[in-house]
C-alpha positions as CSV (number, residue, x, y, z in Angstrom):
1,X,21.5,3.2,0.7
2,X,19.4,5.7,-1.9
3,X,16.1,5.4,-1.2
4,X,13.6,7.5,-3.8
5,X,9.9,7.7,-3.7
6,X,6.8,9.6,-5.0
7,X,3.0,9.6,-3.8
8,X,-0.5,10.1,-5.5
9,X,-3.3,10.2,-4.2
10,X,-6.9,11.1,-6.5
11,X,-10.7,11.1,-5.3
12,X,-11.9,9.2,-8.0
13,X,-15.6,9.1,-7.8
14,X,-16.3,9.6,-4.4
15,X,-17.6,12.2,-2.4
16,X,-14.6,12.6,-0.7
17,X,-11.1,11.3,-0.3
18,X,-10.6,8.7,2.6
19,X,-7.3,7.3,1.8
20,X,-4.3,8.7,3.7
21,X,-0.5,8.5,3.0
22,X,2.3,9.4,5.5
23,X,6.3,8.5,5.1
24,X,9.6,9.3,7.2
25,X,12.8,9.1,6.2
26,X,16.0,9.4,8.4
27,X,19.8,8.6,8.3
28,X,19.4,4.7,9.3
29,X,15.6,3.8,8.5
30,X,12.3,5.0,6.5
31,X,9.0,4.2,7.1
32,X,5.9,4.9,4.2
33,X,2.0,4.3,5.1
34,X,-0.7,3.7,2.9
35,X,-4.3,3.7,5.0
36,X,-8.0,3.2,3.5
37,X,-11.0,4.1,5.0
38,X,-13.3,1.5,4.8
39,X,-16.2,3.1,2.7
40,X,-19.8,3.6,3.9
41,X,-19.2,4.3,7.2
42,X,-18.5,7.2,9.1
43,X,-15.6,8.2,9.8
44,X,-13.3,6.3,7.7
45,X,-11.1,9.2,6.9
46,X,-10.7,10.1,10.7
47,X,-9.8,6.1,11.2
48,X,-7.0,6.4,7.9
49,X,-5.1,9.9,9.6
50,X,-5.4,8.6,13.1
51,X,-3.5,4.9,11.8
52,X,-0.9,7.5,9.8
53,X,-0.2,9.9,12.5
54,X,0.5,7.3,14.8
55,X,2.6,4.7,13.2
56,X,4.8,7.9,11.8
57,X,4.6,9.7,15.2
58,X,6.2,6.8,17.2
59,X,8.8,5.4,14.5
60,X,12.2,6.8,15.2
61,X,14.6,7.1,11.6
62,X,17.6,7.6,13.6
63,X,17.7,3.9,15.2
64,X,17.5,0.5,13.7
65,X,14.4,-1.4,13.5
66,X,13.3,-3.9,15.6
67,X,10.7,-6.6,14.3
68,X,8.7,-6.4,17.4
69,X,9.0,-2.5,17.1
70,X,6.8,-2.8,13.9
71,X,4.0,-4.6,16.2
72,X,3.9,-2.5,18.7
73,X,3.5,0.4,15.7
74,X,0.6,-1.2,14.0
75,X,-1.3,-2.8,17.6
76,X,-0.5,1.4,18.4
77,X,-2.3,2.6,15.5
78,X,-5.6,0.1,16.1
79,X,-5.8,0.7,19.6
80,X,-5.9,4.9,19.0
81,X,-8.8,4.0,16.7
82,X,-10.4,2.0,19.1
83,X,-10.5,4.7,21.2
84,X,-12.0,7.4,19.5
85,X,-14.6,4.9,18.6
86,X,-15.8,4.4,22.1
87,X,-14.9,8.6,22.8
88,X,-17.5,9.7,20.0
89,X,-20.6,7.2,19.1
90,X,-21.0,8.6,15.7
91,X,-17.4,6.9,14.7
92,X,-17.9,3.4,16.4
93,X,-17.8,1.9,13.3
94,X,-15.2,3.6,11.6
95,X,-12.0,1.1,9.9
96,X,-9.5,1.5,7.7
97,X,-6.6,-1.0,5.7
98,X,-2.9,-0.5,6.1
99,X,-0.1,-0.8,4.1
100,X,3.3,-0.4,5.5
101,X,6.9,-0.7,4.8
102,X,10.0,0.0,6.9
103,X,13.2,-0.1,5.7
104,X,16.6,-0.6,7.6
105,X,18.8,1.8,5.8
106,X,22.0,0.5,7.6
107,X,21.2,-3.1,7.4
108,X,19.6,-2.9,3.9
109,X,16.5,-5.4,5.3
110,X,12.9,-4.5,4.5
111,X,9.6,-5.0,7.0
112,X,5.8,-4.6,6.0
113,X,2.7,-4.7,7.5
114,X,-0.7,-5.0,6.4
115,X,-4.4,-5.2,7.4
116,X,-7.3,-5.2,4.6
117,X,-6.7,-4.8,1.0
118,X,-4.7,-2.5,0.6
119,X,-1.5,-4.0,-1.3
120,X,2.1,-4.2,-1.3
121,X,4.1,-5.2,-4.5
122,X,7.5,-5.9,-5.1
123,X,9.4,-5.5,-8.5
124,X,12.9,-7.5,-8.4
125,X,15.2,-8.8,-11.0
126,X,12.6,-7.7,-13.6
127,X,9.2,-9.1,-12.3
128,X,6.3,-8.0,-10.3
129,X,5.3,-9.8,-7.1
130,X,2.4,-9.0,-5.1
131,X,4.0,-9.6,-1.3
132,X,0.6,-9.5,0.7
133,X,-2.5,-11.0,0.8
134,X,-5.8,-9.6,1.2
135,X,-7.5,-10.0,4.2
136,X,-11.1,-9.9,2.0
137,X,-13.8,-12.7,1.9
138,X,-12.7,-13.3,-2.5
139,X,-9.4,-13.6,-1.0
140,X,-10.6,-16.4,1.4
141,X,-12.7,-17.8,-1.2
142,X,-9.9,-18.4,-3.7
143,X,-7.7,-19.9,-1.1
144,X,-10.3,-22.5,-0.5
145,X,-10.2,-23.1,-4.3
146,X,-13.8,-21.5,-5.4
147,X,-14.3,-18.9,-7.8
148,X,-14.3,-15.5,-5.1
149,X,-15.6,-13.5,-8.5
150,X,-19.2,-13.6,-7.2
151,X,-18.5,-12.2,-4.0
152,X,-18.3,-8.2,-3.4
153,X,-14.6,-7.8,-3.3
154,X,-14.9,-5.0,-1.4
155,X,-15.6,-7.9,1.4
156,X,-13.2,-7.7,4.5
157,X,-12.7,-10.0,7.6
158,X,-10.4,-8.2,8.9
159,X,-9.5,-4.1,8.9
160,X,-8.1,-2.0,11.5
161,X,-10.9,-0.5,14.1
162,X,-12.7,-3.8,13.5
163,X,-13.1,-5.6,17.1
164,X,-11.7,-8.9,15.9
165,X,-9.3,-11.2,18.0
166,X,-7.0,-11.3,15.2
167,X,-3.3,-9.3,13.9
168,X,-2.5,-7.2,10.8
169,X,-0.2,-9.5,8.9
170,X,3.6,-9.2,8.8
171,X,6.5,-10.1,6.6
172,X,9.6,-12.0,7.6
173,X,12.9,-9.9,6.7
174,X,13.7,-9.2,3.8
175,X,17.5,-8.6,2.5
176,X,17.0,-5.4,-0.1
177,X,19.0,-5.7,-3.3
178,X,20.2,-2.5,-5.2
179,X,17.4,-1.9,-7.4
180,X,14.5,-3.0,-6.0
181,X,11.3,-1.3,-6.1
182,X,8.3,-1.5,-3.9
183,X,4.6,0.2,-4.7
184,X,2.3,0.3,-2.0
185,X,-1.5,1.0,-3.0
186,X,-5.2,0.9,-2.1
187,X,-7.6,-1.6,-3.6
188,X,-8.8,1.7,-5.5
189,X,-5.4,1.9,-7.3
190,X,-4.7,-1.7,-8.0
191,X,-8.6,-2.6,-9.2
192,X,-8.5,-0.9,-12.3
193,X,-4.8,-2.5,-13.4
194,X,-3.6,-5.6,-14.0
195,X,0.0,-6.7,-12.7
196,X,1.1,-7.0,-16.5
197,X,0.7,-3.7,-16.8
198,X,2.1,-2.7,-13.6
199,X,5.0,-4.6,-14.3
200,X,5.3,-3.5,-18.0
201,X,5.2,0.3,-17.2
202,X,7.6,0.2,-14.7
203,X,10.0,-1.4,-17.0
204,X,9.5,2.2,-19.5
205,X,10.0,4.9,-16.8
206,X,13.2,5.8,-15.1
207,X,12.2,7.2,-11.7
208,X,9.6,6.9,-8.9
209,X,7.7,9.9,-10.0
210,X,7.5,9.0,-14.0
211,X,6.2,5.5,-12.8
212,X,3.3,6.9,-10.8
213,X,2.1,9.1,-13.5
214,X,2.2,6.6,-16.5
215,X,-0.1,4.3,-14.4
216,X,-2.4,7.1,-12.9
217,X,-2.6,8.2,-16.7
218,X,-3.9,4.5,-16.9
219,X,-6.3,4.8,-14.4
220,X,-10.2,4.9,-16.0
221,X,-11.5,8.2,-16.1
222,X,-14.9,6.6,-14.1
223,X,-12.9,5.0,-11.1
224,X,-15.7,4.7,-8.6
225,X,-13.0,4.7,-6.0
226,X,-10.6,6.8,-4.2
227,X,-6.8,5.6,-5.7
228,X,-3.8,6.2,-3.6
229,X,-0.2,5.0,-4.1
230,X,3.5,5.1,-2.8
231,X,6.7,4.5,-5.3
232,X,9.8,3.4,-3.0
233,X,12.7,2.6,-5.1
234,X,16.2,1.3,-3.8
235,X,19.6,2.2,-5.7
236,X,19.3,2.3,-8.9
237,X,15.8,0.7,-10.2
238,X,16.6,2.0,-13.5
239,X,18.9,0.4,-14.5
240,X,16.6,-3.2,-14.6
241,X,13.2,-1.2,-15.6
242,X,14.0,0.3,-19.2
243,X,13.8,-3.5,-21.1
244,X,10.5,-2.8,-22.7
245,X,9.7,-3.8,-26.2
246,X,8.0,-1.6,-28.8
247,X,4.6,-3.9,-28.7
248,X,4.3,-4.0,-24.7
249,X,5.0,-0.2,-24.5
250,X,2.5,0.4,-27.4
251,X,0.0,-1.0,-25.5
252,X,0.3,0.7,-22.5
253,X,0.4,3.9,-24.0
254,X,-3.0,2.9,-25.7
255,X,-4.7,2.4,-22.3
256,X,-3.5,5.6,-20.8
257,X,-6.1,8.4,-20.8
């Protein structure tokens, strides 16, 4: 199985960048992690690299994965930060989100995990799908069936390094198909786009890399936030991307800075 992918990752904004990427690819899996700090408190960056380094440190590409393998990963990850928390007083409150897929490369069958609001997306058979769910108070609020616009969205219940008796989330398996593609960002990234136009620009590039720029060429000049994202396309993406019309690629182009 081909797999291709690209990264960004851009300050935006903010004093400094807190968001943190890591991949590994191998002969029978892959593994690529997306991690947020969780803004305004300290050590947010430390609580993104110490989630990276240890998901990517103990995942093996030469072996198959194992469901229960991705738990022990993630429950890894939260328990190194909870550690340093209690180590050094001046991180005790430090988070972060999480993104992450895993990829069977023999098996062609796809894992992810998440905690916060960082997101995971899925473009098949021509449409865009976001696959999780935000672990934010909006989120919670539009499940109920109020309007979550008046609440911060920046809002989470859950994060990793927060002392809560809950999980991240995780995904059933998923069979991969030859040309699916997968984009794995921070609420920074996905904030300042809509899915139309996620969708629509993917459909006028022809590889992981020319996909990342056309949207962080979309991205407002302004963004108040750090913006981070991973491209991971399977096969041949291309040949279901390139369908765009004259109008819809106009109006991309337009938007881009």
């Amino acid at each position: 199985m081909n797999i291709t992918f690209a990264s960004t990752s851009q300050q935006g904004q903010r004093a400094m960048n807190q968001d943190q990427l890591a991949d590994a690819l191998g002969a029978r899996a892959a593994c690529f992690v997306i991690c947020d700090g969780i803004a305004g408190k300290p050590g947010g960056d430390v609580a993104a690299r110490l989630a990276c380094e240890t998901i990517v440190g103990q995942f093996n590409t030469e072996t198959h994965l194992d469901a229960q393998h991705i738990r022990h990963y993630i429950a890894a990850a939260n328990r190194a930060i909870l550690q340093t928390q209690a180590r050094d007083a001046q991180l005790k409150n430090m988070g972060t989100t999480l993104v992450s897929l895993f990829i069977d490369r023999d098996y062609q069958l796809a894992y992810w995990a998440h905690a916060g609001d960082s997101r995971l997306y899925l473009f098949r058979r021509g449409y865009l799908l976001q696959q999780t769910r935000d672990h934010s108070l909006a989120q919670q609020m539009r499940d109920a069936g109020h309007d979550g616009g008046s609440v911060n969205q920046n809002l989470l219940y859950f994060a990793l390094g927060m002392r809560e008796e809950r999980e991240a989330s995780y995904s059933d398996v998923l069979p991969l198909e030859d040309g699916d593609a997968f984009l794995l960002c921070t609420d920074g990234f996905w904030h300042a786009l809509q899915v139309e136009d996620l969708e629509q620009s993917l459909r006028m590039v022809s590889s992981p890399q020319e996909w990342l720029a056309l949207l962080q060429r979309m991205q407002p000049d302004d963004n108040p936030d750090n913006f981070s994202a991973l491209a991971v396309w399977i096969g041949e993406p291309q040949d279901a991307t390139l369908l765009s019309s004259f109008s819809d690629a106009q109006r991309i182009l337009l938007n881009c800075r």
